[in-house]
C-alpha positions as CSV (number, residue, x, y, z in Angstrom):
1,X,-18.1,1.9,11.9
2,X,-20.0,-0.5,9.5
3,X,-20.5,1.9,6.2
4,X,-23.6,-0.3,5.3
5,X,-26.2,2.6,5.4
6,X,-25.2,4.3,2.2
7,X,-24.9,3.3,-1.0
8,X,-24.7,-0.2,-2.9
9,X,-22.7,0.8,-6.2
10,X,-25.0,-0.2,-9.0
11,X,-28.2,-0.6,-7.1
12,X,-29.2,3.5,-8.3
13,X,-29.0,4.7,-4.9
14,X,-25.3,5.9,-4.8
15,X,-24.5,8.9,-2.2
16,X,-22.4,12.0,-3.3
17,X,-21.4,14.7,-2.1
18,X,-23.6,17.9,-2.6
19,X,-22.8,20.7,-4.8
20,X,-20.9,22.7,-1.6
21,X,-18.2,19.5,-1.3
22,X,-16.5,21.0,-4.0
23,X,-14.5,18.6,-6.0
24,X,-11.2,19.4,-6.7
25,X,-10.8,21.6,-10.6
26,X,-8.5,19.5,-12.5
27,X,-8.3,15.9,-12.6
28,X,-6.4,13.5,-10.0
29,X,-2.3,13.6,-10.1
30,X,-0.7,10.6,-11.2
31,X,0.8,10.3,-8.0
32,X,-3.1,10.0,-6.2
33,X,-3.9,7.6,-8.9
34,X,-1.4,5.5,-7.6
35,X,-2.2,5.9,-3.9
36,X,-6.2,5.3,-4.7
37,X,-5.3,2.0,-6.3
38,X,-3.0,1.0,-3.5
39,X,-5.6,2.1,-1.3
40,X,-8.3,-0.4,-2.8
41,X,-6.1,-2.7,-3.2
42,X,-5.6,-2.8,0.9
43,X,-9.4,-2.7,1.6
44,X,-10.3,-5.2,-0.2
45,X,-7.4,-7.0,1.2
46,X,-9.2,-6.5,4.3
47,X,-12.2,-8.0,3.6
48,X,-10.3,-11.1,2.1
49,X,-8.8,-11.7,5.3
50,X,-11.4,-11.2,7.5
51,X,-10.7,-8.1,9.0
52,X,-14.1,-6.6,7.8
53,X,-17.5,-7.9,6.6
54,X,-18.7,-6.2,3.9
55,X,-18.1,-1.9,4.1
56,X,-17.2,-1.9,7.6
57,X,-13.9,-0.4,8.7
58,X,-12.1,1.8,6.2
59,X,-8.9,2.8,4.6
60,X,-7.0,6.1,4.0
61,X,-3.8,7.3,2.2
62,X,-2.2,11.1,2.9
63,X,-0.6,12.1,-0.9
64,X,0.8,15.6,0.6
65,X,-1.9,17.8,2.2
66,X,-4.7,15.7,0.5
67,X,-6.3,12.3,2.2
68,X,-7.9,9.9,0.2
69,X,-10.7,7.7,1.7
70,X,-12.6,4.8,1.3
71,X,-16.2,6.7,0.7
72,X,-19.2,5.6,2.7
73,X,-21.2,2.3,2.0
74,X,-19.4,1.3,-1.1
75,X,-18.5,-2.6,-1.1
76,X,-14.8,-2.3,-2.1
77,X,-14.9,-4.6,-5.0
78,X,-17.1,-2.0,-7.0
79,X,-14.6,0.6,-6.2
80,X,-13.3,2.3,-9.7
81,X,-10.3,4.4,-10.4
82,X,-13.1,7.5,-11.1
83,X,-14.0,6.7,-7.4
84,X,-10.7,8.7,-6.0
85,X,-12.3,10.2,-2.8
86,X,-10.2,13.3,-1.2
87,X,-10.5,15.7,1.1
88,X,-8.1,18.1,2.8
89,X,-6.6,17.9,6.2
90,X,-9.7,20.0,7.6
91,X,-12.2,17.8,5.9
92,X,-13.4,19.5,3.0
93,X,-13.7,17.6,-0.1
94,X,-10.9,17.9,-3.0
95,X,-11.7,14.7,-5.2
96,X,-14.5,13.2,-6.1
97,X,-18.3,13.1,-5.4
98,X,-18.4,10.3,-3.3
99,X,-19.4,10.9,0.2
100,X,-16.0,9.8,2.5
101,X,-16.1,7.7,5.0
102,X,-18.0,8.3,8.3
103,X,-15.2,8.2,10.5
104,X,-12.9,10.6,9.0
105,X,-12.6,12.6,12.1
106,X,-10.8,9.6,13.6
107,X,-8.3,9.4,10.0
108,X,-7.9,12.7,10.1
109,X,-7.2,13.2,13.6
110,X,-4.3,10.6,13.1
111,X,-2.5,12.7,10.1
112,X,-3.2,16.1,12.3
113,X,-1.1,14.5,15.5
114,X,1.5,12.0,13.4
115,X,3.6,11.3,10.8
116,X,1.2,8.8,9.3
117,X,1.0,8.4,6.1
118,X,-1.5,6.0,6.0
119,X,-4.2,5.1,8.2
120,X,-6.5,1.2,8.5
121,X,-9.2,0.6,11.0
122,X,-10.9,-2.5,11.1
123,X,-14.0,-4.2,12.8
124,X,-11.6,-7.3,13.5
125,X,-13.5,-10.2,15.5
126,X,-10.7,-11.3,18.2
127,X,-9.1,-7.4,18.6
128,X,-13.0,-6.2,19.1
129,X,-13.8,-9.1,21.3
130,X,-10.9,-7.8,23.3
131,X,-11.7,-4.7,23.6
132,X,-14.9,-5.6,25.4
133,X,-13.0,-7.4,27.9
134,X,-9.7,-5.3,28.8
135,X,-8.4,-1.8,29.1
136,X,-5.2,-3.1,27.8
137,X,-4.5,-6.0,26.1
138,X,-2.1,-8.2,28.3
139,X,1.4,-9.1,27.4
140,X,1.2,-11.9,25.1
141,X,3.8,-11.9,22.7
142,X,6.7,-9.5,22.3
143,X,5.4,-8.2,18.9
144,X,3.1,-5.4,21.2
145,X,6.6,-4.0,21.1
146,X,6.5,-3.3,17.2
147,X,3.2,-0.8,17.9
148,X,5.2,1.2,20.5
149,X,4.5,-1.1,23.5
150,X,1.4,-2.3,25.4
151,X,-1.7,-2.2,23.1
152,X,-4.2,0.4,25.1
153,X,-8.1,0.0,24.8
154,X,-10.1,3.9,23.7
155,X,-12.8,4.2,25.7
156,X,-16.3,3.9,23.4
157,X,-17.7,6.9,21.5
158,X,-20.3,6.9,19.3
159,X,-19.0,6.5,15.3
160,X,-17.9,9.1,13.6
161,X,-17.2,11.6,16.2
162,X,-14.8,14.1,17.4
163,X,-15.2,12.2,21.2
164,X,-14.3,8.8,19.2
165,X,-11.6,10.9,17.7
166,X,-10.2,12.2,20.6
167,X,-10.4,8.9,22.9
168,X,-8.3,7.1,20.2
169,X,-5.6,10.3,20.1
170,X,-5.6,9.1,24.3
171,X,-4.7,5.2,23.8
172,X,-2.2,5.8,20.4
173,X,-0.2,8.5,22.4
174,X,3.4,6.8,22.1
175,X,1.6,3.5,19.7
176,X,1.0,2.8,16.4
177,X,-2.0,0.7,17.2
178,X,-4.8,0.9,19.4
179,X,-8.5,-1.0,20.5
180,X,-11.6,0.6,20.3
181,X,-14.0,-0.4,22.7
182,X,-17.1,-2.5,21.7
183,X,-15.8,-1.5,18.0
184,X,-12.1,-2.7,16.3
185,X,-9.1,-1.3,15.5
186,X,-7.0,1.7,13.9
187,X,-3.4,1.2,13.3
188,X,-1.1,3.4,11.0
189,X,2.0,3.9,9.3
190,X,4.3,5.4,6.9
191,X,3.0,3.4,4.5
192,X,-0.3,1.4,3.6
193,X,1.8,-2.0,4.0
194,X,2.6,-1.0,7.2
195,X,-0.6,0.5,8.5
196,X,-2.4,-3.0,7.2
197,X,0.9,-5.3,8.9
198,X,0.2,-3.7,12.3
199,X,-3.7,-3.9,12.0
200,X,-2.9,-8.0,10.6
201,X,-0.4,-8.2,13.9
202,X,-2.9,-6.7,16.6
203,X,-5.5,-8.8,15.7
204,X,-3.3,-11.7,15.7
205,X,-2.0,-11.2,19.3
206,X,-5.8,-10.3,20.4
207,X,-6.5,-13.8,19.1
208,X,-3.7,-15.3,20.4
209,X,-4.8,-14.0,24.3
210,X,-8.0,-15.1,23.6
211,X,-6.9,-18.4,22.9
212,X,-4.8,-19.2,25.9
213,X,-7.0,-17.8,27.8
214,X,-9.6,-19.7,26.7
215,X,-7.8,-23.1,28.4
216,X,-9.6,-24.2,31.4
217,X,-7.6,-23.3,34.7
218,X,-4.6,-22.5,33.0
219,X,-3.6,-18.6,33.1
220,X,-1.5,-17.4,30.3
221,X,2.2,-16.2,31.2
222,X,2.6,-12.9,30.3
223,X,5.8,-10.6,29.3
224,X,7.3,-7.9,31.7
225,X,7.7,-4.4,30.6
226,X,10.9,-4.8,30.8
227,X,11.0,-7.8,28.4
228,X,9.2,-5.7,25.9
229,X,11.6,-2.8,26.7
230,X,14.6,-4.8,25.4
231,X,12.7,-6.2,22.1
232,X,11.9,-2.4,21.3
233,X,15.5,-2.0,21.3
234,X,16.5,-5.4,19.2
235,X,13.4,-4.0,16.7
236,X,15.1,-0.9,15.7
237,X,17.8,-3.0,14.2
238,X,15.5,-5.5,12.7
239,X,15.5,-6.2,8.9
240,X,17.3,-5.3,5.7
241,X,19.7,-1.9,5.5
242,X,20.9,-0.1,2.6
């Protein structure tokens, strides 16, 4: 969901967590220091490249039991190393005064059901303009095998709840990467790199079958599962070892 209602850092109308959120006694480990900076480093990565326009989408990082989030409304260039954001894996508030992000039922959902360590959703223009269209997006190009296989679409929710939440938990059952209907993406990963690589690759492929399609009676060949069935296979020998 677009974070725009809250606050504009520097304007004077910052939102923060009431007195019950309960920040964490202590002050952040050097370990969540380095995750929040990693962590701002990839949302504003996703505003340079498009994924987002200004606060929309958002950006967590799972440092043991604790999840830090992008907090709501704040433009990600005016995010501070005092801005660490955390909460636990039920949702109350560890770190920070900041309020998190709107859709944290749908991040936390994700660490509750996986083995994600990090989580990126995006408002993406060619992945959401595809999820108005399809209920899965077609067979384009063999890299739907590196998200588990074909990209499914969630049914729309309203932002920010547990019925978003629980629509997405249907269409990443077996992925790494689903569409959220009239909305954008959520993609995640063992680490931020990889969470943001997979959201970057969906949104490719969505433009991709937009594209072809797009070509005036010309239909676009398509893969077979069983094409995609052997790239999975190839894929889990891809890259470096050692």
């Amino acid at each position: 969901m677009a974070e725009q209602r809250g606050d504009e850092r520097g304007t004077g109308d910052a939102r923060q967590a009431g007195p019950g959120a309960g920040e964490r006694r202590g002050s952040v480990r050097p370990e969540e220091a380095r995750a929040w900076e990693d962590l701002v480093a990839t949302a504003r990565r996703t505003v340079a490249d498009g994924l987002v326009v200004g606060t929309s989408g958002n950006v967590s990082v799972r440092v043991g039991d604790t999840v830090l989030v992008t907090p709501s409304g704040v433009p990600y260039d005016r995010l501070a190393p005092d801005d660490v954001t955390g909460v636990d894996l039920d949702g109350r508030q560890v770190l920070g005064t900041l309020v998190p992000t709107s859709e944290l039922p749908m991040h936390l959902a994700v660490y509750r059901t996986t083995g994600a360590l990090a989580v990126v959703h995006t408002h993406a223009v060619h992945a959401t303009a595809v999820s108005t269209l399809v209920r899965e997006l077609p067979l384009i190009h063999y890299m739907a095998a590196a998200l588990g296989g074909p990209v499914r679409v969630a049914p729309y929710a309203t932002y920010g709840t547990d019925e978003l939440a629980e629509n997405m938990l249907r269409a990443l059952a077996g992925r790494s990467g689903c569409l959220l209907q009239n909305h954008g993406t959520v993609t995640y990963g063992g680490t931020l790199a990889q969470a943001y690589d997979r959201t970057a690759q969906l949104e490719w492929m969505c433009r991709l079958w937009l594209t072809a399609s797009s070509v005036p009676g010309l239909t676009p060949g398509l893969l077979s599962r069983e094409q995609l069935t052997e790239v999975e296979e190839r894929l889990r020998g891809y890259g470096q070892r050692g």
